[in-house]
C-alpha positions in Angstrom: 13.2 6.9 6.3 16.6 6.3 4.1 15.8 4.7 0.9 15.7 1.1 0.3 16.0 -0.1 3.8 12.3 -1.2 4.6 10.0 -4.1 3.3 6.3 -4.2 3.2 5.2 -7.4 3.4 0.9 -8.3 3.1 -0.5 -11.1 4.8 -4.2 -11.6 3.2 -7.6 -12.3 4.3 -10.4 -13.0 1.9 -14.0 -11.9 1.3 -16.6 -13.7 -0.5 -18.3 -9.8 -2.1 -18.4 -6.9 -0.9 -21.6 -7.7 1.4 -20.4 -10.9 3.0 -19.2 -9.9 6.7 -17.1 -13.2 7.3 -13.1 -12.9 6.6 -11.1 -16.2 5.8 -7.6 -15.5 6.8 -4.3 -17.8 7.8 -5.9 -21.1 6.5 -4.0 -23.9 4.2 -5.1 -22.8 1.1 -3.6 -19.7 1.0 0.1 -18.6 -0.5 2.2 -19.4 2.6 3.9 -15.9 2.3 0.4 -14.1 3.1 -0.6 -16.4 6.0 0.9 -15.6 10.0 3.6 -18.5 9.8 4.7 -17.2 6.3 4.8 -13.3 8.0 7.3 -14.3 10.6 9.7 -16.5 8.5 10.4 -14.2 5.5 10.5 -10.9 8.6 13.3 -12.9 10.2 15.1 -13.1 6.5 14.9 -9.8 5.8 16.0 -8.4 9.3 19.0 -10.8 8.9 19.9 -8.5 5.7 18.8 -5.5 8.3 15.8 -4.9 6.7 13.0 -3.1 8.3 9.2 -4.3 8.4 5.8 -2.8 8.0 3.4 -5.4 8.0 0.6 -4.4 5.8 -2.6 -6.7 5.9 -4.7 -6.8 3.0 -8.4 -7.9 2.1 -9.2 -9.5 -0.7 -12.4 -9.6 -2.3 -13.2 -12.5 -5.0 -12.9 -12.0 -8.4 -10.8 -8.5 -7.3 -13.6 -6.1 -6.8 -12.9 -3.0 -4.8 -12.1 -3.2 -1.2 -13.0 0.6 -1.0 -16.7 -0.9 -1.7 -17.1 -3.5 0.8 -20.4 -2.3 2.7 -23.1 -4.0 4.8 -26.6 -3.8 4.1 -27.5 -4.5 7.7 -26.8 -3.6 11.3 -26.3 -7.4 12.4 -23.6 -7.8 9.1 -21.9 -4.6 10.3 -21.3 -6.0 13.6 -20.3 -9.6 12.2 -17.5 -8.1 10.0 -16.5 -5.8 12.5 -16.1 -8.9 15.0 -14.3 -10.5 11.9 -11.9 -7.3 11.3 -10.8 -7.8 14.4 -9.8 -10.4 15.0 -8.1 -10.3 11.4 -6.0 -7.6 12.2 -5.3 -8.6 16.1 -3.6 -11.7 14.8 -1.7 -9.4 12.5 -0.5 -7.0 15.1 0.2 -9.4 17.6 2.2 -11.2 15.3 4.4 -7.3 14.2 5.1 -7.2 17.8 6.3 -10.3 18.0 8.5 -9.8 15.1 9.3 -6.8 15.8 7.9 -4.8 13.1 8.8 -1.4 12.5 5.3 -0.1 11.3 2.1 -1.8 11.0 -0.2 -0.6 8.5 -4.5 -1.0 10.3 -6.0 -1.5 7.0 -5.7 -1.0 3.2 -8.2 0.9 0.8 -10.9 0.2 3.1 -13.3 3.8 2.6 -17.0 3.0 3.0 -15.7 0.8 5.8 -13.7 3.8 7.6 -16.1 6.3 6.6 -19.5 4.7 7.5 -18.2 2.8 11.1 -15.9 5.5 12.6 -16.3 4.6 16.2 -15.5 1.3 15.1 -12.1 2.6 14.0 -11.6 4.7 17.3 -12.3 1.8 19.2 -9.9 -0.3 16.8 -7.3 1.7 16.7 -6.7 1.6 20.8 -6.8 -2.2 20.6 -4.3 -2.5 18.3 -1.9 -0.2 20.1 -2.3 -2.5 23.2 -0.8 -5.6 21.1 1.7 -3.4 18.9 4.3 -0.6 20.4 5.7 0.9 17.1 4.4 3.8 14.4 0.8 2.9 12.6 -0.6 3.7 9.7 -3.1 3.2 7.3 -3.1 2.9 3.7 -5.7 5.4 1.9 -6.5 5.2 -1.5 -5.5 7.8 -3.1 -9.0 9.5 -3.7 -9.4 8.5 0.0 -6.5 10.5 2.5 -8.8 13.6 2.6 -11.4 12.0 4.1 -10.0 9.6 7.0 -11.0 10.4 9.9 -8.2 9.2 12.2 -5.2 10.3 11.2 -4.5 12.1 14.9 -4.5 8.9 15.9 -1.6 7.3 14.0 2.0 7.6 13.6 1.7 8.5 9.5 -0.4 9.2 6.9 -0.5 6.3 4.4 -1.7 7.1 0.9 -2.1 4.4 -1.8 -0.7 6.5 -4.1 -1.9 5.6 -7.8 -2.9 9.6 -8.7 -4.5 9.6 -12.2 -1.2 12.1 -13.7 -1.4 12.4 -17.5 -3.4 10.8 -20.5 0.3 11.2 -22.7 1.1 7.5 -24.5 4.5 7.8 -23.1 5.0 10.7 -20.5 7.9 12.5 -20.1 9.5 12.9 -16.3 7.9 16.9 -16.6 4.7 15.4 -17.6 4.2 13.5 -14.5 5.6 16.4 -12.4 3.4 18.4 -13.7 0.5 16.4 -13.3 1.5 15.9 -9.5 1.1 19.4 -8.1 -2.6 19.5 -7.6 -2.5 16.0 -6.2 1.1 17.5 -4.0 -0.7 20.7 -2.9 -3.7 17.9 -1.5 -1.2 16.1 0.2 0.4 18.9 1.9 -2.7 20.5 2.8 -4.0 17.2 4.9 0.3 17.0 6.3 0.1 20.0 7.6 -3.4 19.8 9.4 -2.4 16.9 11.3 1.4 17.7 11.4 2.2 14.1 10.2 4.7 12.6 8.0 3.5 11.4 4.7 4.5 7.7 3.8 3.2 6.5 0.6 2.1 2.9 1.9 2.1 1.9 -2.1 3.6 3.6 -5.4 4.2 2.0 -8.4 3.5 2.3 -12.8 2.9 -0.7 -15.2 5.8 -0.6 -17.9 3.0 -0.2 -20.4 0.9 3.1 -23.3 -0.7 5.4 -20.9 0.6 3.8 -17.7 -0.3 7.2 -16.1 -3.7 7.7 -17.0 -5.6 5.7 -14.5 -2.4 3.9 -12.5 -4.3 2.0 -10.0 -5.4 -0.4 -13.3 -3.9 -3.8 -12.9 -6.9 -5.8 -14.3 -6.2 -5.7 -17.8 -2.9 -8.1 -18.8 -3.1 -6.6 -22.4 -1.3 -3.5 -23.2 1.8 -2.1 -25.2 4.9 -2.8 -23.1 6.4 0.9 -22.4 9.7 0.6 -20.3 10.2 4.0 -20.4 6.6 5.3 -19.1 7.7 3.2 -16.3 11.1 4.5 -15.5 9.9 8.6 -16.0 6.9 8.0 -13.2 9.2 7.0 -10.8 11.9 9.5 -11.6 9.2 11.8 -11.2 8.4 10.7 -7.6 11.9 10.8 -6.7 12.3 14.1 -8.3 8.9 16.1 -6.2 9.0 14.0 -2.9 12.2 12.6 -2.3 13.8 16.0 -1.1 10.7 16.8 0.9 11.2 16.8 5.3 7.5 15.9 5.7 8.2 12.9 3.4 9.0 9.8 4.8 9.4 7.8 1.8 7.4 4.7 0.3 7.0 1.0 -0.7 7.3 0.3 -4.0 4.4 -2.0 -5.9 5.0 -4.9 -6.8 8.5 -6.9 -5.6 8.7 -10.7 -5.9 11.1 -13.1 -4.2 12.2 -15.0 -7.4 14.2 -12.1 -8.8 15.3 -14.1 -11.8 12.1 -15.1 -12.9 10.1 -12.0 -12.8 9.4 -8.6 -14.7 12.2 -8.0 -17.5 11.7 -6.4 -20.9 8.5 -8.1 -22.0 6.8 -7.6 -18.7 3.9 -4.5 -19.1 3.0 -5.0 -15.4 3.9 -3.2 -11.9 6.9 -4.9 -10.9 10.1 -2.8 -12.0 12.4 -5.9 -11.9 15.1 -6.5 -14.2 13.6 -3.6 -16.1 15.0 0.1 -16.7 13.6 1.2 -13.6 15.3 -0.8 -11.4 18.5 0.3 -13.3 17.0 3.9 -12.3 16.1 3.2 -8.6 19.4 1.7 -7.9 20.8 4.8 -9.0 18.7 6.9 -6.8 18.7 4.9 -3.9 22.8 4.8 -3.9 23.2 8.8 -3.6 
């Protein structure tokens, strides 16, 4: 993949907590840019600019708990969210192909799911292929990649990758490299037993202290603004993956459509906009 031609963009589907089977999805009351209808305008506007697509449908569970922890207590609740799943992510992969998607993502940070109903997945995974003819993946979390069982049966591995990297108030670009090789050797351990490409389905830093302590945090809005934390982590992810063959490359958390009205210097969350590190990314992307 070259850098900074592809888009991800999320439809959504909502849960009530993590033991409710049922899955609201493509209804009225949600932001039209996550529903089906909303999926096929803004892919048409970014193929015009020759964009390419993965289409990477998300669950949402209320109040933000952890999708990783959505389990059943009962056989019968299994089967009604698998039944729900389903048909969540059919509409989803029906409407790639009819797009024209380059890659559709089968599921985000979804482990007790994956881990505890593998058939399920097996079974899933050969539908969806029957609606969608490009490359799959699925987005692990990024305690999660080791343990899916079914990446033989995809196109890439997809890993969520918010790696805990350094407790430093501002690291430095060797910091996070340095904190990166054990998480890198992990990686390239579970690349090479499946011969896959490695696509990180989500990277991304708050501009704010400690941003690289636990990375995956976007709960708290409080926080010391740190441009610069921002800027090193993802020099430091250009610098140890960017060069590598097995790489693919990655979509970058969080990018909003109203440019002018987002991120900027007294902005401590994900998005790098009109911030130092899209100064930084620009640079990258244009050698």
């Amino acid at each position: 993949m070259a850098q900074g031609n592809y888009v991800s963009l999320m439809p959504f589907g909502f849960i009530k907590d993590l033991t409710s089977p049922i899955i609201t999805h493509n209804s009225d009351r949600q932001w039209f840019g996550e529903t089906q209808n909303g999926l096929l305008q803004y892919a048409k506007s970014f193929q015009k600019e020759s964009f390419k697509i993965m289409v990477k449908p998300h669950i949402w569970v209320w109040r933000g708990e952890f999708t990783g922890d959505i389990e059943m207590d009962s056989e019968e609740k299994w089967v009604i969210l698998e039944n729900a799943y389903t048909e969540f992510i059919l509409t989803y992969a029906k409407a790639s192909q009819e797009l024209n998607a380059d890659i559709f993502c089968i599921g985000t940070e979804l482990e007790k799911f994956v881990t505890k109903r593998p058939l399920y997945w097996q079974e899933l995974i050969k539908k969806i292929k029957k609606e969608f003819k490009g490359k799959l993946t699925y987005a692990a979390n990024w305690d999660e990649f080791k343990r899916v069982p079914f990446w033989n049966q995809l196109d890439f591995i997809g890993v969520d990758a918010y790696f805990p990297l350094s407790d430093k108030k501002t690291p430095s670009v060797l910091d996070f490299e340095i904190g990166w090789k054990p998480h890198k050797d992990e990686i390239l351990k579970i690349q090479k037993q499946f011969n896959k490409p490695v696509v990180f389905t989500e990277f991304g830093y708050r501009s704010v202290d400690f941003n690289a302590i636990a990375p995956w945090k976007s709960d708290r809005i409080d926080g010391n603004i740190n441009l610069m934390a921002q800027a090193n982590g993802f020099q430091a992810i250009h610098n140890q993956f960017w060069k590598e063959d097995w790489f693919a490359g990655g979509f970058i958390w969080k990018w909003f459509h109203k440019h002018d009205e987002v991120g900027g210097a007294d902005n401590n969350r994900f998005t790098p906009q009109n911030k130092p590190a899209e100064k930084l990314m620009k640079k990258l992307y244009n050698k």
